[in-house]
DSSP file (Angstrom, degrees, kcal/mol; ACC not computed):
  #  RESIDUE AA STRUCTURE BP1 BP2  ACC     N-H-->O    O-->H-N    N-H-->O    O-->H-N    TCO  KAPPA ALPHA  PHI   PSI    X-CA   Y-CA   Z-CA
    1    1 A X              0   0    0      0, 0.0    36,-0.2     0, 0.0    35,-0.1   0.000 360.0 360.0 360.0 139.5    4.0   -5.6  -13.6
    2    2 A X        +     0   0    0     34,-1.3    35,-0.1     2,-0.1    34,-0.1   0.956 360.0  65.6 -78.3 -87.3    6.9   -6.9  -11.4
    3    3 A X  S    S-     0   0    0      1,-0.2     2,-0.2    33,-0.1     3,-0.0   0.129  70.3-150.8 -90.1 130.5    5.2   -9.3   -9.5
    4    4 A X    >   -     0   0    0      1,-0.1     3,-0.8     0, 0.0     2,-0.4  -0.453  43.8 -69.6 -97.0-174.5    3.8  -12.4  -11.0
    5    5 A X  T 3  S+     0   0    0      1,-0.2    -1,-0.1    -2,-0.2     0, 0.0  -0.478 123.1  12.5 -78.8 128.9    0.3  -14.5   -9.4
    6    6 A X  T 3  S+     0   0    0     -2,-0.4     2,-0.2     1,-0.3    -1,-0.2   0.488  97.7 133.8 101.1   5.3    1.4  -16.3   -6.0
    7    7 A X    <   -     0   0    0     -3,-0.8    -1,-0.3     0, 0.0     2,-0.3  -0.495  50.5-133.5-133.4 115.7    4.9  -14.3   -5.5
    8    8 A X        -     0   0    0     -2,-0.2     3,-0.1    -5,-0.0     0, 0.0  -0.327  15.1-135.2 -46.2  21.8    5.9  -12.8   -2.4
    9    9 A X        -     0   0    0     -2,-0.3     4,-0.2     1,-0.1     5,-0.1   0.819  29.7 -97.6 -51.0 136.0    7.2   -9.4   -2.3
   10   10 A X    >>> -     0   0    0      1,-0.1     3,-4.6     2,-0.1     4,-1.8  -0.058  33.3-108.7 -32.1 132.9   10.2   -8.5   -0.3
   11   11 A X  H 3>5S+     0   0    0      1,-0.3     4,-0.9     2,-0.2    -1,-0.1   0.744 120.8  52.3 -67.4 -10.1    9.8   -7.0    3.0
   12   12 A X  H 345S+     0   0    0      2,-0.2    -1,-0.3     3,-0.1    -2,-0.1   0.012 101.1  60.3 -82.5  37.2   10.9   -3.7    1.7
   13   13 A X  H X>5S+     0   0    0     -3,-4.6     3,-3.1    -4,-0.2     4,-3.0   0.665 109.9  46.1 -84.4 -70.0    8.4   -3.8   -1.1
   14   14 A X  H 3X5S+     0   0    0     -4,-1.8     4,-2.2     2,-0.3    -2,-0.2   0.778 115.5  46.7 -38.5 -38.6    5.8   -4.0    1.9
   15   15 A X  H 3X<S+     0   0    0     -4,-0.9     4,-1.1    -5,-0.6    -1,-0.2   0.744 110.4  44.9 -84.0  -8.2    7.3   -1.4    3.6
   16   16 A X  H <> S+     0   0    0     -3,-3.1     4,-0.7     2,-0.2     3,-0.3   0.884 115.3  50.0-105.3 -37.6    7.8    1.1    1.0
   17   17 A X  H  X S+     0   0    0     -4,-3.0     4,-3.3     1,-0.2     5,-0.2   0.968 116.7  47.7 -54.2 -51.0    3.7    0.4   -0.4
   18   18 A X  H  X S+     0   0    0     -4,-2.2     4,-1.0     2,-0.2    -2,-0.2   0.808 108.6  51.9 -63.0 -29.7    3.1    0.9    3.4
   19   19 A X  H >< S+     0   0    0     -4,-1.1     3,-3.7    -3,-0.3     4,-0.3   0.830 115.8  41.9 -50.5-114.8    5.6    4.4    3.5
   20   20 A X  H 3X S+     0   0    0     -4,-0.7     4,-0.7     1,-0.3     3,-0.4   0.495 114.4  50.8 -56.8 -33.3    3.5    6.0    0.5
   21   21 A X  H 3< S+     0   0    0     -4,-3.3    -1,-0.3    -5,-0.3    -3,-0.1   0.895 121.3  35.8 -54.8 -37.0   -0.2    4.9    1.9
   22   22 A X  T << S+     0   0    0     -3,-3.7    -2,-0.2    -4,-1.0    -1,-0.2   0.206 126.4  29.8-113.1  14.6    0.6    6.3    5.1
   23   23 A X  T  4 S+     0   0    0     -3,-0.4     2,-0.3    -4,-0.3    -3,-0.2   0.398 110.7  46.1-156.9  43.7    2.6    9.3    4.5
   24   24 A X  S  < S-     0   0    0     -4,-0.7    -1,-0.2    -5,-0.2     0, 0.0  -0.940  72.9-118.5-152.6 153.3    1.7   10.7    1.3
   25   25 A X        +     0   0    0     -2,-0.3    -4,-0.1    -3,-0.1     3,-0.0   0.341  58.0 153.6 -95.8  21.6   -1.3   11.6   -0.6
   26   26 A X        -     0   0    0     -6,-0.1    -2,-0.1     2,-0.1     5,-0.1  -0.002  47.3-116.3   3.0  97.0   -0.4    9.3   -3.2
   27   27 A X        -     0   0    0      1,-0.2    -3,-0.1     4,-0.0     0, 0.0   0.369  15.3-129.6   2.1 177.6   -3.0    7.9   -5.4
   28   28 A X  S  > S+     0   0    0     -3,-0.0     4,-1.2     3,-0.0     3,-0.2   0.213 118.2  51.7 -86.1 -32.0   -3.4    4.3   -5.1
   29   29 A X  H >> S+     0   0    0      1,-0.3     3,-1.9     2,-0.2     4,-1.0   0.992 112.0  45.8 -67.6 -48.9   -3.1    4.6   -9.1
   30   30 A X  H 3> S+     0   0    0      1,-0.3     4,-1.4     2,-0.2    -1,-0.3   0.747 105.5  58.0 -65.7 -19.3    0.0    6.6   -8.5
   31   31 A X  H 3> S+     0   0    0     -3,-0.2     4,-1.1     2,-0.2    -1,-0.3   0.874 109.9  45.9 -41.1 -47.7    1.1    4.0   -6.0
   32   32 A X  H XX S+     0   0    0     -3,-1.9     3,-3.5    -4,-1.2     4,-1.8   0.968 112.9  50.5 -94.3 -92.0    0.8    1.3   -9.2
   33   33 A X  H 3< S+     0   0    0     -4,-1.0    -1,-0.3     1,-0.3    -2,-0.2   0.571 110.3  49.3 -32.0 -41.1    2.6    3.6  -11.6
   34   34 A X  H 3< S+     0   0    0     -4,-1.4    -1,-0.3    -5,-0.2    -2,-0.3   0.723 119.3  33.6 -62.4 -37.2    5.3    4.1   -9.4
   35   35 A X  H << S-     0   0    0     -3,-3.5    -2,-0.2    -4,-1.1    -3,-0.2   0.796  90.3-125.4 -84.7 -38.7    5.9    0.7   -8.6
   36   36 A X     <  +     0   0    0     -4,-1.8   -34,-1.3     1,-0.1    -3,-0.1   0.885  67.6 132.4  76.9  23.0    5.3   -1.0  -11.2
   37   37 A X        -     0   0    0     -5,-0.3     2,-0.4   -36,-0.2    -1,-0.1  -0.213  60.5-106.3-103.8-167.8    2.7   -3.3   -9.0
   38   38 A X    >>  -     0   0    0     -2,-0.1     4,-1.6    -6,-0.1     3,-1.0  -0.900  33.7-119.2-117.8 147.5   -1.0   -4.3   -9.9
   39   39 A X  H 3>>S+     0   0    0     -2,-0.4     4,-0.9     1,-0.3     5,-0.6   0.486 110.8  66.5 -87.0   9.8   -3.3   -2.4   -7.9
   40   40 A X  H 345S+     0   0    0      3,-0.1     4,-0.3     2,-0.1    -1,-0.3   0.727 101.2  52.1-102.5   0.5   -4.7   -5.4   -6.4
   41   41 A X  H <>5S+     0   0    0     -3,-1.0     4,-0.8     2,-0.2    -2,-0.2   0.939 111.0  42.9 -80.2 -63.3   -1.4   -5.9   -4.8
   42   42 A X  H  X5S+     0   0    0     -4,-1.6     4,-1.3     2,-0.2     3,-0.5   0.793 113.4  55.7 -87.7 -21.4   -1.2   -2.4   -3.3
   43   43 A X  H  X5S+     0   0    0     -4,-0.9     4,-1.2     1,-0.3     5,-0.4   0.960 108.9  48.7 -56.9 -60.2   -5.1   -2.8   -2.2
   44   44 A X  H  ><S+     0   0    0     -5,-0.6     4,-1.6    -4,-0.3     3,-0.4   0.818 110.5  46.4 -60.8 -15.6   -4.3   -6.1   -0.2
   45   45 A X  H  X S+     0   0    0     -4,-0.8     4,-2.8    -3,-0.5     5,-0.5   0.891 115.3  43.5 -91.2 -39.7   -1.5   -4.9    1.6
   46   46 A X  H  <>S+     0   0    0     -4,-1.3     5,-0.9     2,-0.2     6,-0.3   0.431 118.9  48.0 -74.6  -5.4   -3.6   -1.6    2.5
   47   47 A X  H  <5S+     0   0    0     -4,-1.2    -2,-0.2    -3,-0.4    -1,-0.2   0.686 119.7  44.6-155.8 -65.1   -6.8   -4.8    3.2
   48   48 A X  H  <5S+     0   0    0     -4,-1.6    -2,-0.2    -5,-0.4    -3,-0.2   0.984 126.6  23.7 -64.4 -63.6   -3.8   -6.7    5.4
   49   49 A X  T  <5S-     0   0    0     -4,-2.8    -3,-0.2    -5,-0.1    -1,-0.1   0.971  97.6-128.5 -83.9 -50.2   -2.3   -3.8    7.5
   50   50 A X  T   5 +     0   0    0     -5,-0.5    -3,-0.2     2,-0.1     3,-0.1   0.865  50.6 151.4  67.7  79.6   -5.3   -1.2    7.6
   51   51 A X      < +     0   0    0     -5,-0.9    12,-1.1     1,-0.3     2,-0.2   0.957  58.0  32.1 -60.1 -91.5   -3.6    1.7    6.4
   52   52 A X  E     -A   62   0A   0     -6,-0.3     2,-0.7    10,-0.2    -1,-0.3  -0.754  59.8-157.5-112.0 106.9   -6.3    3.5    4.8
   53   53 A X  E     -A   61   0A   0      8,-2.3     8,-1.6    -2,-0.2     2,-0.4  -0.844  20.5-164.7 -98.0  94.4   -9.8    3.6    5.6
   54   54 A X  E     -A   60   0A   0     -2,-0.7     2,-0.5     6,-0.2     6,-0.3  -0.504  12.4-167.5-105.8 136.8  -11.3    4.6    2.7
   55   55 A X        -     0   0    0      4,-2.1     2,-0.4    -2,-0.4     3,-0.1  -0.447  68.1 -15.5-120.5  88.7  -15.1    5.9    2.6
   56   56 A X  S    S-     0   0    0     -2,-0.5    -2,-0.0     1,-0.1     0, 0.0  -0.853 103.9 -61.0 118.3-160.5  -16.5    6.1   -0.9
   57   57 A X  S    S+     0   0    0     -2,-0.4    -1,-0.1     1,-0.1    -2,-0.1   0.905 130.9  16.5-103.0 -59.0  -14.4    6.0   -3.9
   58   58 A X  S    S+     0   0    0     -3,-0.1     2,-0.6    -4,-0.1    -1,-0.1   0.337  99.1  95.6-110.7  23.8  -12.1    9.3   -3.3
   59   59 A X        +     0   0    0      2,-0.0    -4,-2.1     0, 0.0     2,-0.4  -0.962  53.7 159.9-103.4 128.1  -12.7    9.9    0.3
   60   60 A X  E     -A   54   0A   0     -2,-0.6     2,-0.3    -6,-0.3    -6,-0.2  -0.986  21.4-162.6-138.9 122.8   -9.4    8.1    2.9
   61   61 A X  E     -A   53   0A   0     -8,-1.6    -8,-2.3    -2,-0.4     2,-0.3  -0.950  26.4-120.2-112.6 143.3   -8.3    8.6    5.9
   62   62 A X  E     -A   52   0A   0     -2,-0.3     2,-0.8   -10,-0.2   -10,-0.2  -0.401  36.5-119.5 -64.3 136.9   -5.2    7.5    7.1
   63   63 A X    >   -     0   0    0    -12,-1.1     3,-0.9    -2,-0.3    -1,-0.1  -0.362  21.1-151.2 -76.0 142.9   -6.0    5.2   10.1
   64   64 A X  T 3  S+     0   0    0     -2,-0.8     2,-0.3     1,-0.2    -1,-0.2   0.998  81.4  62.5 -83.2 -36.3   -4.3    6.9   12.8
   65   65 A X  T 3  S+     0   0    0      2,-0.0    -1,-0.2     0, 0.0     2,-0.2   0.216  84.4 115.0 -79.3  23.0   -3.4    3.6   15.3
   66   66 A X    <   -     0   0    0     -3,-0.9     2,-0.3    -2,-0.3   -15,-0.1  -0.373  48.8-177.1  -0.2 114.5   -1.4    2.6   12.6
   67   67 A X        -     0   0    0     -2,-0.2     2,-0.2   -16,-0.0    -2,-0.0  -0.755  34.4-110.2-157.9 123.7    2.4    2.4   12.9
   68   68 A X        -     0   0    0     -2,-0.3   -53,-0.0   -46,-0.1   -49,-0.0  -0.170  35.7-127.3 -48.4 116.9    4.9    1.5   10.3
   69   69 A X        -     0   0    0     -2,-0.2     2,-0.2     1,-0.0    -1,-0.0  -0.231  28.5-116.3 -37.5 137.8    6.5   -2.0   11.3
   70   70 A X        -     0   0    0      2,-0.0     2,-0.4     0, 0.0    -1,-0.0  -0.688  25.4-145.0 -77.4 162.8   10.5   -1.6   11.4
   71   71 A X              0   0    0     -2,-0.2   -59,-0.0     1,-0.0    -3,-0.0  -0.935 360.0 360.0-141.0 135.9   11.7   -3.8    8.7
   72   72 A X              0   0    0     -2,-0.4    -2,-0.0     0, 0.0    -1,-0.0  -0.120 360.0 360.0-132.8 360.0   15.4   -5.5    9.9
């Protein structure tokens, strides 16, 4: 795991966990493999922004009024 407990990520962390939630059909586990995050990481940013509206354990829809932030 990159990220230790209380840690901030960089705002392209956030934006690139927020890329793969909302424009691929990327796993959340594949999210975590990829990153090299904890999946409670990539669940709270998906919990913060309301990506992914997930109903049941493998059913998600991307939320459509949703819009990636630009990151500066």
């Amino acid at each position: 795991m990159r990220q230790g407990r209380g840690r901030r990520l960089p705002p392209r962390d956030v934006a690139t966990i927020q890329r793969l939630l909302a424009d691929t059909d990327m796993t959340v586990s594949e999210i975590v493999q990829r990153l090299g995050l904890s999946k409670a990481v990539i669940l709270s940013i998906n919990r913060r922004f309301g990506i992914r509206i997930y109903q049941g354990r493998s059913a998600w829809f991307v939320n459509q009024d949703w819009k990636l932030p630009k990151v500066g």
